[in-house]
C-alpha positions in Angstrom: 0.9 -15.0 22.8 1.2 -13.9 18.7 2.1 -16.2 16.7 3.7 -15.4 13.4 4.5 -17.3 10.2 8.4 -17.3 8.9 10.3 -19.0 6.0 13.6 -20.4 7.0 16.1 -22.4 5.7 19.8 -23.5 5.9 21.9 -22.6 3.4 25.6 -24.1 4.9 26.3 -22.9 8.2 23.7 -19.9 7.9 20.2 -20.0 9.0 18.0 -17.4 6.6 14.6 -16.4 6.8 11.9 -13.6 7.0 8.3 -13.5 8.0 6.0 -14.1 5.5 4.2 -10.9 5.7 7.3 -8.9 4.9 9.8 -11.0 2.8 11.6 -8.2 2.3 13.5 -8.0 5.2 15.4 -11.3 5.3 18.1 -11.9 7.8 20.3 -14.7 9.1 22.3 -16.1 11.5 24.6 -19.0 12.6 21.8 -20.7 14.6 18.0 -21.1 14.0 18.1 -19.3 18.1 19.9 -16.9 15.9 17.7 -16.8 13.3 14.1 -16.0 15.4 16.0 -13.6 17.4 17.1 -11.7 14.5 13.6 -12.2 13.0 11.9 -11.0 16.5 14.4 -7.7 16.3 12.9 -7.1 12.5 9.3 -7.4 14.0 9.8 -4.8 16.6 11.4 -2.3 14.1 7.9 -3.3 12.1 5.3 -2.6 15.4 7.3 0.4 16.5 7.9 1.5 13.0 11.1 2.5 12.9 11.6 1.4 9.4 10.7 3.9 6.6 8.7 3.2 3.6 7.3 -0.4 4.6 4.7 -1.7 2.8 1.6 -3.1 4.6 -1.1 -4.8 3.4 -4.9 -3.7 3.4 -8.5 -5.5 2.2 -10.4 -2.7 0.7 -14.2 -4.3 0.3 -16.0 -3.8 -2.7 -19.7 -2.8 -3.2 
């Protein structure tokens, strides 16, 4: 199994949060069940990438 880090938080009857790799794409819902699902749908857009201009992250090494 992948694991994944997110930020979440509740913010009155809302659950927010986003994976940490791509803040960007924050999303919500009414319960934190909510929440990951939403935050699982955002990660499959990401692996099949279905969402244009996304911004990755490399380590270029240095001589």
């Amino acid at each position: 199994m992948k694991e994944v880090k997110i930020t979440y938080w509740q913010d009155g009857k809302w659950w927010l949060g986003y994976l940490n790799d791509y803040p960007e794409y924050e999303t919500q819902g009414e319960s934190f069940d909510e929440l990951k699902a939403n935050i699982i749908d955002i990660l499959k857009d990401i692996n099949e990438e279905k969402i244009d201009g996304l911004r990755k992250i490399a380590i270029l090494e240095l001589e």
